[in-house]
N, C-alpha and C positions, 0 to 999 in steps of 0.2 A: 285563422290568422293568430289568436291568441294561443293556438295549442302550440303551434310552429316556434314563435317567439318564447315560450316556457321550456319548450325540448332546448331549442337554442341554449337559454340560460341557464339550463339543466348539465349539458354537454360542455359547456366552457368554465361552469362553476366546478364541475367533476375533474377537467383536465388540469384548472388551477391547482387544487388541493391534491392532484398526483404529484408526489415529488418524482423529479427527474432519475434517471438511476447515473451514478456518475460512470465516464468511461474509465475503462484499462489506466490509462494517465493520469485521472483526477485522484483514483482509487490509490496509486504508487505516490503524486504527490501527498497527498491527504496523510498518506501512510510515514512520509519521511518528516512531513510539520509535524504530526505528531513527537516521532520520535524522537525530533532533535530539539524539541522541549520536553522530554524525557515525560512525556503524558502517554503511560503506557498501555491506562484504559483506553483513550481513544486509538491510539494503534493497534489493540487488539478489539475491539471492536469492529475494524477493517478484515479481521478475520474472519473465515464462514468456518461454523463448529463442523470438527474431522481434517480440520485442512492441515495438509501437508510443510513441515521447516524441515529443509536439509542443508546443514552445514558440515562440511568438513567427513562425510560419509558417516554422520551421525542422522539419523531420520526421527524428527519429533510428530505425533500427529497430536495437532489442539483441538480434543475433543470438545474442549468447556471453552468460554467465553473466561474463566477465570485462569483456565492454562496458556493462554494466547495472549492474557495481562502477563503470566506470568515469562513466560517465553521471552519476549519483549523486553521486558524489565532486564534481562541477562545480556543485552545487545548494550556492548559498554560502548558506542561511540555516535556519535550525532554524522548526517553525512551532506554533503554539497553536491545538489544532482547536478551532473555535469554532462550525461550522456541518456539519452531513451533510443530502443530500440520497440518497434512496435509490430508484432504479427500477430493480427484479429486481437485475441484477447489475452496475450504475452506479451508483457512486456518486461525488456534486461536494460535494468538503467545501471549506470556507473555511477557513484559517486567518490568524493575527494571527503576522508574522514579526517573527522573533528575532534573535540573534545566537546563529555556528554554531561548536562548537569547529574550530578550523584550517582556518576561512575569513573574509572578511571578508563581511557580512549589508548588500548595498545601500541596503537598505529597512526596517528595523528599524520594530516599531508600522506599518506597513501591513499592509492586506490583500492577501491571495492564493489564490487557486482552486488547483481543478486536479481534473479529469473523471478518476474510474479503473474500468476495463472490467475487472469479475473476470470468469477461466474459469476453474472449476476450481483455485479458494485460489489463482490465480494472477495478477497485473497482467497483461495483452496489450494495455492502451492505456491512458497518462496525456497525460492535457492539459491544458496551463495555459487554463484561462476567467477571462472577469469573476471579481468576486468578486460575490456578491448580497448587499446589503448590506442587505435588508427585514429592519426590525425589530433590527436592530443599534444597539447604543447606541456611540457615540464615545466 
């Protein structure tokens, strides 16, 4: 009885101290709070090292944790998720950009995509898309 109750405590003390892995969603919101307080460690932190940024038929791969700060750091506009699209571990959210602290925001009130491939709580691929604008009000 005693061994029984020890494994017990053993098994729910081990499941405590797992952290959760966040999903697809938590991973893109996580990734856009960061942003739009212009904290670009923790946004690149959200990145998995080798992961894939493709904007504008430019392809960046972040090998480092310090090239994924850096990457980030270049994203001059804060954004308002306004749209998730979610298939397994892709998710194309839309958002409405902002103005970014200690950048200047090109585009302010437009929209903006951007396609993110979770593995494992982690980005390995962001891409600017269209925005989808169905059902959006102006």
């Amino acid at each position: 009885m005693i061994a029984l109750a020890a494994a017990l405590l053993a098994v729910s003390v081990a499941s405590a101290a797992a952290p959760k892995q966040r999903t697809p969603v938590q991973v893109v919101r996580a990734w856009s709070k960061a942003l739009n307080a212009s904290d670009d460690k923790t946004a690149g932190s959200l990145f998995a090292p080798g992961a894939l940024a493709i904007q504008g038929g430019f392809v960046v791969r972040l090998n480092t944790a310090k090239s994924a700060v850096l990457w980030n750091s270049g994203l001059p506009c804060s954004g308002t998720l306004v749209r998730f699209r979610v298939r397994r571990n892709v998710v194309t959210a839309t958002f409405v950009l902002g103005r970014r602290k200690g950048h200047r925001c090109d585009a302010p009130g437009q929209l903006a995509a951007a396609k993110f491939t979770i593995v494992k709580g982690k980005i390995t691929r962001w891409e600017q898309v269209a925005p989808d604008t169905t059902g959006l009000v102006a």
